[in-house]
Biopython code that builds the backbone (N, CA, C, O; Angstrom):
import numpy as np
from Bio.PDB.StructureBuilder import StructureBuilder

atoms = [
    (1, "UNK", "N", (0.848, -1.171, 0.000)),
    (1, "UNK", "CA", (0.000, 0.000, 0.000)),
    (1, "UNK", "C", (0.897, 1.238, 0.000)),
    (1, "UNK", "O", (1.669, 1.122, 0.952)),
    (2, "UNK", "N", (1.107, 2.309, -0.628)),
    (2, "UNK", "CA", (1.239, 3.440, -0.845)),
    (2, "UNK", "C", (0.446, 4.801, -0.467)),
    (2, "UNK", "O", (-0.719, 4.666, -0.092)),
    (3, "UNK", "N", (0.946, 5.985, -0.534)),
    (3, "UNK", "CA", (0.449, 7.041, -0.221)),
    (3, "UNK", "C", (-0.151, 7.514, -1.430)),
    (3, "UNK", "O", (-0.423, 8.707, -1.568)),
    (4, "UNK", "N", (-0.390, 6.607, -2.369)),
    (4, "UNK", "CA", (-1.351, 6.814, -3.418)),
    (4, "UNK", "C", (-2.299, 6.334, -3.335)),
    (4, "UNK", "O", (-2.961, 6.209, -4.365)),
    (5, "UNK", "N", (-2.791, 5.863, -2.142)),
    (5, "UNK", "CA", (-4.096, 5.134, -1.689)),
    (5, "UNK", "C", (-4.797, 6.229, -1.111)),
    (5, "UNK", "O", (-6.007, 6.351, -0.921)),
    (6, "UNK", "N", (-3.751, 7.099, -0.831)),
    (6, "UNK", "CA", (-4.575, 8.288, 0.002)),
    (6, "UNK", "C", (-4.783, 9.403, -0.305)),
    (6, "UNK", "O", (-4.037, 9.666, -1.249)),
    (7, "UNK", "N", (-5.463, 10.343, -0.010)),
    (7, "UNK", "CA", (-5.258, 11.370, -0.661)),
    (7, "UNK", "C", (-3.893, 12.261, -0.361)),
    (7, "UNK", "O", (-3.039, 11.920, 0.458)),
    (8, "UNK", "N", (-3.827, 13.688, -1.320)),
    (8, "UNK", "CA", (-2.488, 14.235, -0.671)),
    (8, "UNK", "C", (-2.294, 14.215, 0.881)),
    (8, "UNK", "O", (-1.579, 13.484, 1.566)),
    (9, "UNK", "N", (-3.463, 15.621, 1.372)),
    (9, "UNK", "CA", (-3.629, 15.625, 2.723)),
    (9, "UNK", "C", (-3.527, 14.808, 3.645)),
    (9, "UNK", "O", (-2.994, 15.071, 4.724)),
    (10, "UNK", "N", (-4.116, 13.515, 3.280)),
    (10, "UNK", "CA", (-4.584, 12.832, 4.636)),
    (10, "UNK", "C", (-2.755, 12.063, 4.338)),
    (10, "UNK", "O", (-2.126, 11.792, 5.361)),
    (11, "UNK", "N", (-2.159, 11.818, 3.125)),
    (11, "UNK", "CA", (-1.025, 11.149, 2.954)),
    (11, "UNK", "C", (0.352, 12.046, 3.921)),
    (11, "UNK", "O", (1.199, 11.458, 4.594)),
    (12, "UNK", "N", (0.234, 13.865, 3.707)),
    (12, "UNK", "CA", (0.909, 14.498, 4.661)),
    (12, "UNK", "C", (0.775, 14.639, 5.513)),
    (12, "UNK", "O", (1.815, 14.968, 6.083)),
    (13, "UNK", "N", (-0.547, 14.557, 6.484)),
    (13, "UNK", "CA", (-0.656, 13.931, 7.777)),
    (13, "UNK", "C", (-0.503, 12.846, 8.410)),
    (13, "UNK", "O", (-0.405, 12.998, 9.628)),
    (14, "UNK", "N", (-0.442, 11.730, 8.008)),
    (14, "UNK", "CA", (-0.156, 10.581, 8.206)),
    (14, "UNK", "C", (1.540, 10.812, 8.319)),
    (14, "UNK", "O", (2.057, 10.637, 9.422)),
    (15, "UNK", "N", (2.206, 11.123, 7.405)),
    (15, "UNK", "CA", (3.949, 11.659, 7.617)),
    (15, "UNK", "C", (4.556, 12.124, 8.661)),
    (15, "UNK", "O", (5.612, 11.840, 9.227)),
    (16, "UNK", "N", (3.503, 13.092, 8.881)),
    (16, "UNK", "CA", (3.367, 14.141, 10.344)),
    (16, "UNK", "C", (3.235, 13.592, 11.475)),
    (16, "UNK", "O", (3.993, 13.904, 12.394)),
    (17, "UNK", "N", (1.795, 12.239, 11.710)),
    (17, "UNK", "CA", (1.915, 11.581, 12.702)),
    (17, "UNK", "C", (2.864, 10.745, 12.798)),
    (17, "UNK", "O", (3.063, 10.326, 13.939)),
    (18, "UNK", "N", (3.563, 10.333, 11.935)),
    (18, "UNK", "CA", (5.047, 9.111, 12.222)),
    (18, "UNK", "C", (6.054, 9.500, 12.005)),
    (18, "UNK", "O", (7.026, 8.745, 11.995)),
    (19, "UNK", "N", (6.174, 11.086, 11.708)),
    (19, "UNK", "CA", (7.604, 11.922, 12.420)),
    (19, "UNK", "C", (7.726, 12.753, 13.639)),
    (19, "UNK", "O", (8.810, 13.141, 14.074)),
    (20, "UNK", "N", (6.705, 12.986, 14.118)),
    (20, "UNK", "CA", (6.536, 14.392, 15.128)),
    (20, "UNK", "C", (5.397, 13.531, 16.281)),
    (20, "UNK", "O", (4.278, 13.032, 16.156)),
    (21, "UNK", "N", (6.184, 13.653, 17.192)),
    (21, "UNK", "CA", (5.262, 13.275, 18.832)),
    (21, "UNK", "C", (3.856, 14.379, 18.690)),
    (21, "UNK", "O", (2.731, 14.165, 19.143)),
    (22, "UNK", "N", (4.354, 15.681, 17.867)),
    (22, "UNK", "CA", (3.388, 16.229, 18.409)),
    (22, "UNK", "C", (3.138, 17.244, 17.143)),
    (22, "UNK", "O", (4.039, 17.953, 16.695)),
    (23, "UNK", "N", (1.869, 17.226, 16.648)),
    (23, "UNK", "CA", (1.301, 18.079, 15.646)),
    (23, "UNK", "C", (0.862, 19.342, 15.664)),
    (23, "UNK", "O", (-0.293, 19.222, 16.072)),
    (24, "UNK", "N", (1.074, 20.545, 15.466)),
    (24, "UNK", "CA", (0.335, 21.976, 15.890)),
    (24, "UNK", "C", (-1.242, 21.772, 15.187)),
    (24, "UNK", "O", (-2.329, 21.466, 15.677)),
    (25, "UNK", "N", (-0.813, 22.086, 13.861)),
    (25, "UNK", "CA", (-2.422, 21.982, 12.992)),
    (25, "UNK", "C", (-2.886, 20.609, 11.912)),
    (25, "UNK", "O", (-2.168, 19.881, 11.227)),
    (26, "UNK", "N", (-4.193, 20.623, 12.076)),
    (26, "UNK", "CA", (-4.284, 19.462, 11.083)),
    (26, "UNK", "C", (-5.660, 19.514, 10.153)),
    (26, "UNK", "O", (-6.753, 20.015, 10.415)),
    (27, "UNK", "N", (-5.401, 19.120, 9.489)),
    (27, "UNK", "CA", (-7.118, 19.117, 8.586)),
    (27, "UNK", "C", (-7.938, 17.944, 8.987)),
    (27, "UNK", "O", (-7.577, 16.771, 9.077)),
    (28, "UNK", "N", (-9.198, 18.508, 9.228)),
    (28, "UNK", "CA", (-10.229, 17.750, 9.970)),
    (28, "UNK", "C", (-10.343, 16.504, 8.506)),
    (28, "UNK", "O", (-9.928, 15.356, 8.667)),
    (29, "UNK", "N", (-10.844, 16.881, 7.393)),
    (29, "UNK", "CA", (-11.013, 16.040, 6.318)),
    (29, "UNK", "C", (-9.675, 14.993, 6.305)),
    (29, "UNK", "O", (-9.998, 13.829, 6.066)),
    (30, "UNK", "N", (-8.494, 15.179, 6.484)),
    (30, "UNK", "CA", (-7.655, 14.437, 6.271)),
    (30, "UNK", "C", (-7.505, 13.281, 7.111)),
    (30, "UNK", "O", (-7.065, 12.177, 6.793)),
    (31, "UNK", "N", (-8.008, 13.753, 8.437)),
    (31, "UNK", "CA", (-7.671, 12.939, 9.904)),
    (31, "UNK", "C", (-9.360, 12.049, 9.808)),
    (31, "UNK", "O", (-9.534, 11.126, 10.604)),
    (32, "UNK", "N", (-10.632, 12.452, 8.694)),
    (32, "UNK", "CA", (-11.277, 11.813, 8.951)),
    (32, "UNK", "C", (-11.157, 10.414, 7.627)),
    (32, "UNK", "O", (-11.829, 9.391, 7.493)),
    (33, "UNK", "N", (-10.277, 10.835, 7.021)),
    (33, "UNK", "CA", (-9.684, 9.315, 5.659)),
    (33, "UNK", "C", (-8.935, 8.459, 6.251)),
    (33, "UNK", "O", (-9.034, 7.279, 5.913)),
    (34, "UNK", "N", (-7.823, 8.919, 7.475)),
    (34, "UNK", "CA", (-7.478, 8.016, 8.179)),
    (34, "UNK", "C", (-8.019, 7.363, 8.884)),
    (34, "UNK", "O", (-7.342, 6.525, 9.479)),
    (35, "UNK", "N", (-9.143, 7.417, 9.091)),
    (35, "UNK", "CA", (-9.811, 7.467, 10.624)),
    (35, "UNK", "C", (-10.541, 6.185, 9.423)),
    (35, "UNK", "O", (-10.281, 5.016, 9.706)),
    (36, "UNK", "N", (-11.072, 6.342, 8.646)),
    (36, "UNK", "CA", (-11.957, 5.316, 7.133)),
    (36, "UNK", "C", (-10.948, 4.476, 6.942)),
    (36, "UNK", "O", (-11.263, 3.319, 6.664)),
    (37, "UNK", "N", (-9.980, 4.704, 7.005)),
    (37, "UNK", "CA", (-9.060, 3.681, 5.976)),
    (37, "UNK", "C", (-8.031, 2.557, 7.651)),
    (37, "UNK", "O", (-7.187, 1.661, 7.631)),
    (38, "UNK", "N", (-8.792, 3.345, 8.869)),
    (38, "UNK", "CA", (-8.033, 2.272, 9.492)),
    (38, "UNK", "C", (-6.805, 2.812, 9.836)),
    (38, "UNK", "O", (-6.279, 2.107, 10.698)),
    (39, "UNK", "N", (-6.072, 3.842, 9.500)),
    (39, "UNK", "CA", (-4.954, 3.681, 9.916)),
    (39, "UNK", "C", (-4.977, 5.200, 11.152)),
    (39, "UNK", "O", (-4.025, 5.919, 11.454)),
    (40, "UNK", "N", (-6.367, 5.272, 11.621)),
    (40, "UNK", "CA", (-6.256, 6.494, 13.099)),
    (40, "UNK", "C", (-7.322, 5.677, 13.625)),
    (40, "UNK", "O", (-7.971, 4.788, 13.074)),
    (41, "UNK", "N", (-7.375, 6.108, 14.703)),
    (41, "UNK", "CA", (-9.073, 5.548, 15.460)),
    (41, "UNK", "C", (-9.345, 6.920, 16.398)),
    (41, "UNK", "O", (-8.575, 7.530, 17.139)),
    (42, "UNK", "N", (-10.771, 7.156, 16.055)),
    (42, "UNK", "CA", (-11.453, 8.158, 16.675)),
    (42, "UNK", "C", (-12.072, 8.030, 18.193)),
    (42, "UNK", "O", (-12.847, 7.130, 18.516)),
    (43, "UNK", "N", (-11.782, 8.684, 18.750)),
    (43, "UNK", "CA", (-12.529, 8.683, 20.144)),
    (43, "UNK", "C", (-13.043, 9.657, 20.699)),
    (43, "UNK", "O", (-12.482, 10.413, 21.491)),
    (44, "UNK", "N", (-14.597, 9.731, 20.169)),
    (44, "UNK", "CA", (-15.865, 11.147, 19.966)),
    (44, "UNK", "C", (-15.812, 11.449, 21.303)),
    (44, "UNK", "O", (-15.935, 12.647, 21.559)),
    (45, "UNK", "N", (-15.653, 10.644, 22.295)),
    (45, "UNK", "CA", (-15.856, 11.491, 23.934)),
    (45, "UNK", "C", (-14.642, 12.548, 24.287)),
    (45, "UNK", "O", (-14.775, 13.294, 25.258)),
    (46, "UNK", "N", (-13.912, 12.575, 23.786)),
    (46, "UNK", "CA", (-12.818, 13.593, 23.799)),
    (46, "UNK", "C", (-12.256, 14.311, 23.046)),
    (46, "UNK", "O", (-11.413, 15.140, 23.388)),
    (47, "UNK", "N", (-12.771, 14.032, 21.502)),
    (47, "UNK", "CA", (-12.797, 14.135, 20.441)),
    (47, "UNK", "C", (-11.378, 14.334, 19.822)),
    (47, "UNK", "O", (-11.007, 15.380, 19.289)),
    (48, "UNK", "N", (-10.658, 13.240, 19.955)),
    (48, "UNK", "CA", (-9.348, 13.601, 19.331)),
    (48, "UNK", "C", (-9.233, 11.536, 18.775)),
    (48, "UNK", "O", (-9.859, 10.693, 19.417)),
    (49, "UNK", "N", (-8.448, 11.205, 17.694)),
    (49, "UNK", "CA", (-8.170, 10.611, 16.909)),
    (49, "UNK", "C", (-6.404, 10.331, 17.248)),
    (49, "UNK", "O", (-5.577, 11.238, 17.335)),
    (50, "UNK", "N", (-6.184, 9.226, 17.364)),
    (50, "UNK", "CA", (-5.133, 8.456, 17.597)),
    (50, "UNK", "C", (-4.292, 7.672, 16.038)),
    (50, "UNK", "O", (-4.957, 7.490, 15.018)),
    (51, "UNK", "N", (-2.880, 7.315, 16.110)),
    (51, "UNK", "CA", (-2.537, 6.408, 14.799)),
    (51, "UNK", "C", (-2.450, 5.330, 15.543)),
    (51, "UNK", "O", (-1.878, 5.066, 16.601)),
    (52, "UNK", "N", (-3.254, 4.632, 14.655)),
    (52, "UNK", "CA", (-3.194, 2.815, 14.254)),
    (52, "UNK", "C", (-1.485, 2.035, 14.614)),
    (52, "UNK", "O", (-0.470, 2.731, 14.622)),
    (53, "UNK", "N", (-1.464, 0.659, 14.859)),
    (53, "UNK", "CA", (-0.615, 0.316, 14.417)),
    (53, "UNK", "C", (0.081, 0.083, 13.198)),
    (53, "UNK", "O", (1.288, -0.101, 13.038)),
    (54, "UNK", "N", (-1.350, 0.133, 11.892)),
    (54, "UNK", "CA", (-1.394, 0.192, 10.884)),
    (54, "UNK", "C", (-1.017, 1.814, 10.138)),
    (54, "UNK", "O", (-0.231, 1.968, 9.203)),
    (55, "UNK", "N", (-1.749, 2.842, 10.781)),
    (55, "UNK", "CA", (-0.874, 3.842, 10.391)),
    (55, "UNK", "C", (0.609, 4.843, 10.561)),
    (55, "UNK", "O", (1.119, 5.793, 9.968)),
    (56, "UNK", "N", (0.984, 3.781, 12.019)),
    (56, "UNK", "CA", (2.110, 3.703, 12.139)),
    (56, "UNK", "C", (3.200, 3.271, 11.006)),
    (56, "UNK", "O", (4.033, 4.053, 10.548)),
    (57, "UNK", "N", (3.104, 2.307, 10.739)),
    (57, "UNK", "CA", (3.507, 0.988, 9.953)),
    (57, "UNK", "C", (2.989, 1.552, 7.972)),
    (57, "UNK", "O", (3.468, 1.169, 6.905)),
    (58, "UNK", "N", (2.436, 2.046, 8.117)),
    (58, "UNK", "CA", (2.103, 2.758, 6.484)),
    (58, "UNK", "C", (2.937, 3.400, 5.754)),
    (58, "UNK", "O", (3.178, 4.433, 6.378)),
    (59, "UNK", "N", (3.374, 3.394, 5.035)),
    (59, "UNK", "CA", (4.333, 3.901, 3.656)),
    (59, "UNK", "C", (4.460, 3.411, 2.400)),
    (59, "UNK", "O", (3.751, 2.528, 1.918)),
    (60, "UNK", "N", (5.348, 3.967, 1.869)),
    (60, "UNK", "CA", (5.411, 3.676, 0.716)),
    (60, "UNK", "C", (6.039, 2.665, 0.378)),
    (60, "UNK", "O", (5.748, 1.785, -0.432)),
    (61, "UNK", "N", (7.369, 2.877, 1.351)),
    (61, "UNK", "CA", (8.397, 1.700, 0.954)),
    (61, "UNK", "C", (8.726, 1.027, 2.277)),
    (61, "UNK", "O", (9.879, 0.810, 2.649)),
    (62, "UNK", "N", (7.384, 0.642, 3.114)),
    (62, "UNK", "CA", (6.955, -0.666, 4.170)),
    (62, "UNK", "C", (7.329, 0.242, 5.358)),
    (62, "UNK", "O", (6.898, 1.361, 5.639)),
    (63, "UNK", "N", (8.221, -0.509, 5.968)),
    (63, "UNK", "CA", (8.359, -0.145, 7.709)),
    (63, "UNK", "C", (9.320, 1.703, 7.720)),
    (63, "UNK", "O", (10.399, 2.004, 7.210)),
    (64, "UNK", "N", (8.564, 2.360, 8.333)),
    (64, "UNK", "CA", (9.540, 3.580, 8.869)),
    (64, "UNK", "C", (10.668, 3.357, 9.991)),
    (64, "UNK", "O", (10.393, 3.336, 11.191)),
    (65, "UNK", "N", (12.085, 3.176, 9.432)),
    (65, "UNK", "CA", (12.970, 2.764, 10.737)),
    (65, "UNK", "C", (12.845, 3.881, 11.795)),
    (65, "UNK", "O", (12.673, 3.449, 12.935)),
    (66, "UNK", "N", (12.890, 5.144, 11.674)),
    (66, "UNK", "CA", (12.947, 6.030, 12.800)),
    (66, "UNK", "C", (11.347, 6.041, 13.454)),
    (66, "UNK", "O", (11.317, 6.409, 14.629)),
    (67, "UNK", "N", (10.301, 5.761, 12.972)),
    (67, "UNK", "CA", (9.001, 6.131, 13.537)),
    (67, "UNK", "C", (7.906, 4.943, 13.282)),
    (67, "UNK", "O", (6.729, 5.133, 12.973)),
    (68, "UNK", "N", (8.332, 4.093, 13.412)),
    (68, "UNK", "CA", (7.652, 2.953, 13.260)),
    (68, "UNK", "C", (6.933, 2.682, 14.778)),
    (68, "UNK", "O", (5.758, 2.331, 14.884)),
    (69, "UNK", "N", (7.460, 2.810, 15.450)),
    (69, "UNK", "CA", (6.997, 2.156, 17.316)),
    (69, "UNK", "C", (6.835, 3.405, 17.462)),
    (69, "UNK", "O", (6.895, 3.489, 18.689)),
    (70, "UNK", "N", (6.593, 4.949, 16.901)),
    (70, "UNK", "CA", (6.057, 5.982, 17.650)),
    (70, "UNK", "C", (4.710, 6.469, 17.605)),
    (70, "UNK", "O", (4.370, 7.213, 16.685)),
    (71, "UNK", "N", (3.962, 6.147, 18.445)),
    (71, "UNK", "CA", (2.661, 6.526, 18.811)),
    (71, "UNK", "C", (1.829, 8.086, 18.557)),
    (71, "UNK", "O", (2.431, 8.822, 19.340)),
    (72, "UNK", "N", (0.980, 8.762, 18.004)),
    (72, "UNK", "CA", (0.546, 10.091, 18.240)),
    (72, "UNK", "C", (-1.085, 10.602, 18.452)),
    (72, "UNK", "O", (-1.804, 9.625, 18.237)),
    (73, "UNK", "N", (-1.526, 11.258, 18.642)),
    (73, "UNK", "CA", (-2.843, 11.297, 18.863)),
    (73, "UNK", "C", (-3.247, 12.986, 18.011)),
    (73, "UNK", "O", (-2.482, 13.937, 18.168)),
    (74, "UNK", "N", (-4.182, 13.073, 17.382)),
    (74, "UNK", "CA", (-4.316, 14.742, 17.088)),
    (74, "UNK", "C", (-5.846, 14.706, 18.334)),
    (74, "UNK", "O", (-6.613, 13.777, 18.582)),
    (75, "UNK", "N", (-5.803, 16.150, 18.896)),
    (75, "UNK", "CA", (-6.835, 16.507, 19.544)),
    (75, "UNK", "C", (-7.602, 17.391, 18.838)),
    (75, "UNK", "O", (-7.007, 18.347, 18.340)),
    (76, "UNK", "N", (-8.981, 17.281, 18.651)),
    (76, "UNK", "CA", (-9.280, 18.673, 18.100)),
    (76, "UNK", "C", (-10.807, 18.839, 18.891)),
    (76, "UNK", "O", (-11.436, 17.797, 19.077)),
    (77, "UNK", "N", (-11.468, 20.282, 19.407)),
    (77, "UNK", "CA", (-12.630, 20.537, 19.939)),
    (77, "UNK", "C", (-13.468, 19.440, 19.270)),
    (77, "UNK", "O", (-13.396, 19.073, 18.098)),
    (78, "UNK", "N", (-14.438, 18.897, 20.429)),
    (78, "UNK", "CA", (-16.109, 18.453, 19.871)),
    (78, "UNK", "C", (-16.758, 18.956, 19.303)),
    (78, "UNK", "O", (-17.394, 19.817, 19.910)),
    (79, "UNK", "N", (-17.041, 18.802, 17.876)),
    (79, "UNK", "CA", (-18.205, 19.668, 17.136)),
    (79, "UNK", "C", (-17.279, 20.149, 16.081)),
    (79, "UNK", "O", (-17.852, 20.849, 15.247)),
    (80, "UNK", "N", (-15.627, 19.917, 15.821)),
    (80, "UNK", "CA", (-15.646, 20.783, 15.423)),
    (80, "UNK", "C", (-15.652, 21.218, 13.434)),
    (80, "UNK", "O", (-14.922, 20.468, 12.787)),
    (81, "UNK", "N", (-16.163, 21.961, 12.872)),
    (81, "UNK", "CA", (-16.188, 21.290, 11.474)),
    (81, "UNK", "C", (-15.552, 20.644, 10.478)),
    (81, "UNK", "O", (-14.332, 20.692, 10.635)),
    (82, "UNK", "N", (-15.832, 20.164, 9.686)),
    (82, "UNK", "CA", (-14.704, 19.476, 8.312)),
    (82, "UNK", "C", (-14.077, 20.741, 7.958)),
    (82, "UNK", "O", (-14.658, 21.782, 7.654)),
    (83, "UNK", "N", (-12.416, 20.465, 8.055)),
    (83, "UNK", "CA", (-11.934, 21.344, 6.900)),
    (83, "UNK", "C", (-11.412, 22.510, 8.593)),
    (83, "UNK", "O", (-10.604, 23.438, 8.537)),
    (84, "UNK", "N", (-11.805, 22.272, 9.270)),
    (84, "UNK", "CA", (-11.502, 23.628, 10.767)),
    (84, "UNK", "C", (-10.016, 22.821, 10.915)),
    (84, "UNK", "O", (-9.757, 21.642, 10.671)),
    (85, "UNK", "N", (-9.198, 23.842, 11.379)),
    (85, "UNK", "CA", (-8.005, 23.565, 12.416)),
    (85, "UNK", "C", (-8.145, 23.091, 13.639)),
    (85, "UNK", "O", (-8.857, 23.565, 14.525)),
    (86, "UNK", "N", (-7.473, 22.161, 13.691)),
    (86, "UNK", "CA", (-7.148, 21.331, 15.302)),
    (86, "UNK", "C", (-5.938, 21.379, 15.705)),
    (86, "UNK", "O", (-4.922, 21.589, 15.042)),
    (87, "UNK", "N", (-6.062, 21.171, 16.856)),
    (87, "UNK", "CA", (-4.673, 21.336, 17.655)),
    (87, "UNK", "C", (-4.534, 19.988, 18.252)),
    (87, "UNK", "O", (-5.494, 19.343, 18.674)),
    (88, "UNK", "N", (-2.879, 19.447, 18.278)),
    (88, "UNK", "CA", (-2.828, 18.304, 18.104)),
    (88, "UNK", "C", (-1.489, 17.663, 19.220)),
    (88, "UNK", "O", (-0.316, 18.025, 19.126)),
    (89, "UNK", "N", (-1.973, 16.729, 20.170)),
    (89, "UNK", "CA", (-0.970, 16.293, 21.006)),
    (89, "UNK", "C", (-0.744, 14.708, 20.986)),
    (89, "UNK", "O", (-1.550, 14.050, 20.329)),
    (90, "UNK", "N", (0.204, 14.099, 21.599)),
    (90, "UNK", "CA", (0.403, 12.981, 22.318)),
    (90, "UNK", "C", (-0.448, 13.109, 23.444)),
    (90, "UNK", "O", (-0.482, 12.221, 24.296)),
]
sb = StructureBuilder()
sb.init_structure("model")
sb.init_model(0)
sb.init_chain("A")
sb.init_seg("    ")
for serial, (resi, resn, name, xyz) in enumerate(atoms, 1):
    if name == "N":
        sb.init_residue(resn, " ", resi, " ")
    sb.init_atom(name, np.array(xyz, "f"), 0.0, 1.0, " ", f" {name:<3s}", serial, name[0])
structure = sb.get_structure()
């Protein structure tokens, strides 16, 4: 599987979550293709979205040696719309 499975966005966020512990901004649309395709999981009571082991593990050319075992979560407000800025932690 490739980052041609994904779209641009959700393919440069996904990059973002398996280089950086910690994200400033993110696109709501992008984090919700990951969230479809399996490689984030959403959790509406707090409303922030986690990476998969699977979107850990996603690339182009298989395992990421530096960010493969690194975990990230984006947070963003409840409610908040497609396409709005979120702010994004571990």
């Amino acid at each position: 599987m490739s980052h041609l499975d994904l779209s641009p966005a959700a393919g440069a966020l996904l990059d973002q979550l398996r280089a950086h512990p910690s994200v400033a901004v993110f696109d709501q649309e992008a984090a919700e293709e990951l969230v479809a395709r399996g490689f984030a999981c959403h959790i509406p009571a707090i409303g922030t979205i986690e990476a998969t082991e699977s979107g850990r593990l996603h690339s182009s050319g298989g395992l990421d040696e530096a960010g493969a075992g690194t975990g990230a979560g984006l947070t963003a407000p409840a409610g908040t719309p497609k396409g709005a800025e979120g702010e994004a932690r571990v």
